[in-house]
VOPAGU-2260 file (C-alpha; in pm, 1 decimal, decimal comma):
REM VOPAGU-2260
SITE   aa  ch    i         X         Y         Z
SITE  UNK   A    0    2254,6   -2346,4    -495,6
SITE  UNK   A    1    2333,9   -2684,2    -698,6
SITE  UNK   A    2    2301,6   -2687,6   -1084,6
SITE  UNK   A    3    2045,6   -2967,2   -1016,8
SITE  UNK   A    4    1824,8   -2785,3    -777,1
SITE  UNK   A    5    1837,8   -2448,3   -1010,0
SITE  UNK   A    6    1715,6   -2706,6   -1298,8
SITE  UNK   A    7    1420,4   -2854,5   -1102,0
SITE  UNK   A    8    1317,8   -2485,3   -1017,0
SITE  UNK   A    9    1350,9   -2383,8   -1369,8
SITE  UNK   A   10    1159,1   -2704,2   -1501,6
SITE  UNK   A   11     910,7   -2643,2   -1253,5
SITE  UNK   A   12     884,0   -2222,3   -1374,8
SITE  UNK   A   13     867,3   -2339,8   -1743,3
SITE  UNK   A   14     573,0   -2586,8   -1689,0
SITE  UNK   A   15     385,2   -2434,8   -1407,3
SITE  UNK   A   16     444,3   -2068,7   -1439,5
SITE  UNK   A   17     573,5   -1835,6   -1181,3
SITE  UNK   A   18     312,7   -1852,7    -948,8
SITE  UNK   A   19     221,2   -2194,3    -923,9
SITE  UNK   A   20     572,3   -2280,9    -925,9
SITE  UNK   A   21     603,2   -2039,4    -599,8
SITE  UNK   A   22     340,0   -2222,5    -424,6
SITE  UNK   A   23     475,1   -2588,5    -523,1
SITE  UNK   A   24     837,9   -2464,3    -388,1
SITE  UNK   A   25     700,5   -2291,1     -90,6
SITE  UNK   A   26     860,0   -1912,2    -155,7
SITE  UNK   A   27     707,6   -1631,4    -255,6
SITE  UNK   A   28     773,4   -1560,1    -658,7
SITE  UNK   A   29    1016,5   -1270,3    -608,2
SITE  UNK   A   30    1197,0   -1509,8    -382,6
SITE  UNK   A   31    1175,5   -1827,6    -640,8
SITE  UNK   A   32    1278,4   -1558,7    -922,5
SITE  UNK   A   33    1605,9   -1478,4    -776,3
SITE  UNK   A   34    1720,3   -1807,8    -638,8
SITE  UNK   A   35    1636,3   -1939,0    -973,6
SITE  UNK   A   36    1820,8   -1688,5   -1189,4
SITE  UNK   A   37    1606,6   -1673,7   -1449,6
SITE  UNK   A   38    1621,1   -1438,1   -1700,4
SITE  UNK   A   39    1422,7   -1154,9   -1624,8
SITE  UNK   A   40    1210,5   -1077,8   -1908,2
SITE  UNK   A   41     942,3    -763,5   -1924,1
SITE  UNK   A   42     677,7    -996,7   -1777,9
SITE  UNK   A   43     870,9   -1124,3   -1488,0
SITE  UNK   A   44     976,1    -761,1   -1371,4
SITE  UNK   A   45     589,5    -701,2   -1389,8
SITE  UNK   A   46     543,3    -978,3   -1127,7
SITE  UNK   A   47     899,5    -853,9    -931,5
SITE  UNK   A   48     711,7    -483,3    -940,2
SITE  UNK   A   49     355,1    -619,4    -872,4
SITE  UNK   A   50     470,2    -848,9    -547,6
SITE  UNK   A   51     724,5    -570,2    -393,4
SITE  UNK   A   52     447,4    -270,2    -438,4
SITE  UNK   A   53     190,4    -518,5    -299,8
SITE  UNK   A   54     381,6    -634,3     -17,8
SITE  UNK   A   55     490,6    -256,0     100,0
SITE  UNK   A   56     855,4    -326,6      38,2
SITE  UNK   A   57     858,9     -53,7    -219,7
SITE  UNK   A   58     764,7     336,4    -150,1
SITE  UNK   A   59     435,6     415,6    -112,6
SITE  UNK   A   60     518,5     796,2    -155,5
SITE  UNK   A   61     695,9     988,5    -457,5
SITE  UNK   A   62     678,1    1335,8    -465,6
SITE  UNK   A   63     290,3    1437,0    -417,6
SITE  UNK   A   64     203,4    1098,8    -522,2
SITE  UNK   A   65      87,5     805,6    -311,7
SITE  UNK   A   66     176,0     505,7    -536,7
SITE  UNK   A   67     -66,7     193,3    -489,6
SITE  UNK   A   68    -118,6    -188,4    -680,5
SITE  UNK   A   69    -471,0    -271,0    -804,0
SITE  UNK   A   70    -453,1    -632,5    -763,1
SITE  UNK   A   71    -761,3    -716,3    -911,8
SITE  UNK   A   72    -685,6    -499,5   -1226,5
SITE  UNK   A   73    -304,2    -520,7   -1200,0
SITE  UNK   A   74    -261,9    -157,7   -1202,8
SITE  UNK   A   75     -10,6      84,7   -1035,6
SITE  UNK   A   76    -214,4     405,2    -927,3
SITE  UNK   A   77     -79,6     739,7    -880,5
SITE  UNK   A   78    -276,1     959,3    -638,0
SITE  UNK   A   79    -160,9    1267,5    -637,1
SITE  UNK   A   80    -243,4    1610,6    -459,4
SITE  UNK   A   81    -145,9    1945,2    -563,8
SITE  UNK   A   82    -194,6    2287,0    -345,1
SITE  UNK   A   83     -92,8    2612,4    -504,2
SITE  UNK   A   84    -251,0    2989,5    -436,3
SITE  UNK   A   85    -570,6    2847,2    -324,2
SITE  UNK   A   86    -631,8    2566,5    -558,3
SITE  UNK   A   87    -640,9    2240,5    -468,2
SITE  UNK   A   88    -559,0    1975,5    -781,7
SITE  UNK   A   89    -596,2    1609,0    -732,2
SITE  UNK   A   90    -486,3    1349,2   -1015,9
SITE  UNK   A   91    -535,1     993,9   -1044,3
SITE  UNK   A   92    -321,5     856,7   -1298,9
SITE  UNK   A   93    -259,3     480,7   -1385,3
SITE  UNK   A   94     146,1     416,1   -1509,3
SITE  UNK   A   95     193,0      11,8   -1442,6
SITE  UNK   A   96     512,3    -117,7   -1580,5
SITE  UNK   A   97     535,2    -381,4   -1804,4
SITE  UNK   A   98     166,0    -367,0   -1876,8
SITE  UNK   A   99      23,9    -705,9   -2033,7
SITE  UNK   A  100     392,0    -798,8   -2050,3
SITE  UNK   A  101     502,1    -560,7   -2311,9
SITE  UNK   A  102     821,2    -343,2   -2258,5
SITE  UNK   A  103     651,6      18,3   -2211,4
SITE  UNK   A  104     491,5     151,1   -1944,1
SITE  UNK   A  105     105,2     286,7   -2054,0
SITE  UNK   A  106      53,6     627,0   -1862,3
SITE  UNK   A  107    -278,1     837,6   -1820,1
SITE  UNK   A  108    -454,6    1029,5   -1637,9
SITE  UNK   A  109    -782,4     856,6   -1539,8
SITE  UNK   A  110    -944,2    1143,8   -1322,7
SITE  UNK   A  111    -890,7    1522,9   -1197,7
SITE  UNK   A  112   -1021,7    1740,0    -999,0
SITE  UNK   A  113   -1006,7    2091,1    -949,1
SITE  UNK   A  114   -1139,0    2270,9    -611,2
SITE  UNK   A  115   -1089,2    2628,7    -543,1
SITE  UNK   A  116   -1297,4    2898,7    -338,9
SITE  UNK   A  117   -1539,7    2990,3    -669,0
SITE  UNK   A  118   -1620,1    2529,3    -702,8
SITE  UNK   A  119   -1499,5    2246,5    -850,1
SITE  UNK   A  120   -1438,4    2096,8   -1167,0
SITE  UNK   A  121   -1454,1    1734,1   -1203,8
SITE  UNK   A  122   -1312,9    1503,8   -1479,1
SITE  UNK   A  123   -1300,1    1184,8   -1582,0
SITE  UNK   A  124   -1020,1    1165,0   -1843,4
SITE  UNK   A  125   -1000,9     824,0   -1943,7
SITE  UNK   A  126    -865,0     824,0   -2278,6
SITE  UNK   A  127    -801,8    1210,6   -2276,9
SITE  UNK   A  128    -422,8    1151,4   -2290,4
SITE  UNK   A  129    -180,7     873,0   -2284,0
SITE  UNK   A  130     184,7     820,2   -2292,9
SITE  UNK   A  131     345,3     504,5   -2424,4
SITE  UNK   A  132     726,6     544,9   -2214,6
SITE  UNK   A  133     893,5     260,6   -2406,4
SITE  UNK   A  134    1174,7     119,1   -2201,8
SITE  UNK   A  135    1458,2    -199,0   -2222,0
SITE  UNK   A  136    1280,0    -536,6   -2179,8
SITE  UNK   A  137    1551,2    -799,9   -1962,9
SITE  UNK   A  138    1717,8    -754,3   -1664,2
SITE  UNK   A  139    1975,8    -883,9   -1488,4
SITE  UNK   A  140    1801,4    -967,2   -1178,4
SITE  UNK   A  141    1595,6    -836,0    -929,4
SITE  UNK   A  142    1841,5    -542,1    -827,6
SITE  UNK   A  143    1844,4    -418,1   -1148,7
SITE  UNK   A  144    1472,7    -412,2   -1148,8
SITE  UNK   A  145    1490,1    -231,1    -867,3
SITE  UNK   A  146    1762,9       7,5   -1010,6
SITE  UNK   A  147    1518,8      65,4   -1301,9
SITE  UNK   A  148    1258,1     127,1   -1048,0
SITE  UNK   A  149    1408,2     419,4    -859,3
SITE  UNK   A  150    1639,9     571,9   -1145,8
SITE  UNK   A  151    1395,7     513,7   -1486,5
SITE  UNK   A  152    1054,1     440,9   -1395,7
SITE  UNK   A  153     975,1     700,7   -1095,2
SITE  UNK   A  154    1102,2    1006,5   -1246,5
SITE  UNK   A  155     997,1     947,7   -1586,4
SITE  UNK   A  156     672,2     835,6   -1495,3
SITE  UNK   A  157     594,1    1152,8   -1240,2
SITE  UNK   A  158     775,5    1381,0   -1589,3
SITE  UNK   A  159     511,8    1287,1   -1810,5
SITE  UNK   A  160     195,4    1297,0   -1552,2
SITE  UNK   A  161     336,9    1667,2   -1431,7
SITE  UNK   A  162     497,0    1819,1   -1743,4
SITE  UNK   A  163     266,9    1681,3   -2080,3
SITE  UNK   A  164     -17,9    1569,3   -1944,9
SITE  UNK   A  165    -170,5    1768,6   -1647,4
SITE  UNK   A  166    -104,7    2136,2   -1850,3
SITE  UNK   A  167    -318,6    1924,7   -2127,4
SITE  UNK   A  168    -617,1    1832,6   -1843,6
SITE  UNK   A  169    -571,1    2205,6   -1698,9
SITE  UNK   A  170    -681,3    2286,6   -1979,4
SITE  UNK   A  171    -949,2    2040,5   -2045,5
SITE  UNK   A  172   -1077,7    2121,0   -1687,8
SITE  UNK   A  173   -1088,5    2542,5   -1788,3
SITE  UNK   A  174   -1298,0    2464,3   -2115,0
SITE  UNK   A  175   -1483,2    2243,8   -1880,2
SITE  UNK   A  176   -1581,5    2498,2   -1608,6
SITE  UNK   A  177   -1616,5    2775,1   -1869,7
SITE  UNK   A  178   -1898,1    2558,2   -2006,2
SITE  UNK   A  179   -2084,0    2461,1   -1730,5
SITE  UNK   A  180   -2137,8    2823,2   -1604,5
């Protein structure tokens, strides 16, 4: 690409924003990020993230969790389903990176559920607990987004929703049940 036609697509990024800049030029904003190399900032890998989950070009499974995009909330959902000596656990968690922009990723468990042969416990747990996985803020385009992806946010993400905060719900859900009997 030309010098000149990078600085029209940058002109038109910094006065129309990355999504009406993607629908002037014609591409898709993941696209018009990475033929523009601009820098990309925590916001921008939001958008990278948000378009790639949205579009199924990024796993829909990791580990028991199906991963989803709100689109109308901008969240990335984790539904997860856990089956261990006849209990059946399912968690809901929200962990969207970038959130708002800012260079974290928000994590918490919005909902669990507990079914086993004696009932189920039910849970909503918004609020209940909440990570704040702070994590580097520019990128040097969109493979290293997607390196950050795979190798930071998965793991860590699916750490804190299986290691801190489900014992902390488990236990939440068996003060729960022992109250409601």
């Amino acid at each position: 690409m030309t010098d000149k036609r990078r600085q029209l697509l940058l002109n038109l990024i910094e006065v129309h924003g990355i999504y009406d800049a993607s629908k002037i030029a014609g591409i898709n904003p993941v696209e018009l990020i990475h033929i523009s190399e601009i820098t990309i900032d925590a916001w921008l890998a939001n958008t990278v993230l948000t378009e790639l989950i949205s579009e199924g070009n990024l796993p829909k499974q990791y580990k028991e969790f199906a991963l989803s995009i709100d689109r109308m909330s901008g969240t990335v959902d984790w539904d997860g389903v856990f089956e261990s000596d006849g209990v059946k656990e399912k968690v809901f968690a929200y962990a969207t990176p970038f959130w708002e922009g800012e260079s974290g990723i928000p994590v918490e468990i919005n909902y669990y559920e507990e079914i086993t042969n004696d009932g189920k416990i039910e849970l909503s747990c918004d609020g209940d607990v909440f990570n704040l996985l702070k994590t580097r803020e520019v990128f040097d385009g969109i493979e290293d987004v997607l390196t950050w992806y795979k190798h930071f946010y998965l793991p860590k993400v699916y750490r804190v929703i299986v290691e801190e905060q489900l014992p902390i719900i488990r236990k939440l859900a068996e003060r729960h049940g022992k109250t409601k009997k």
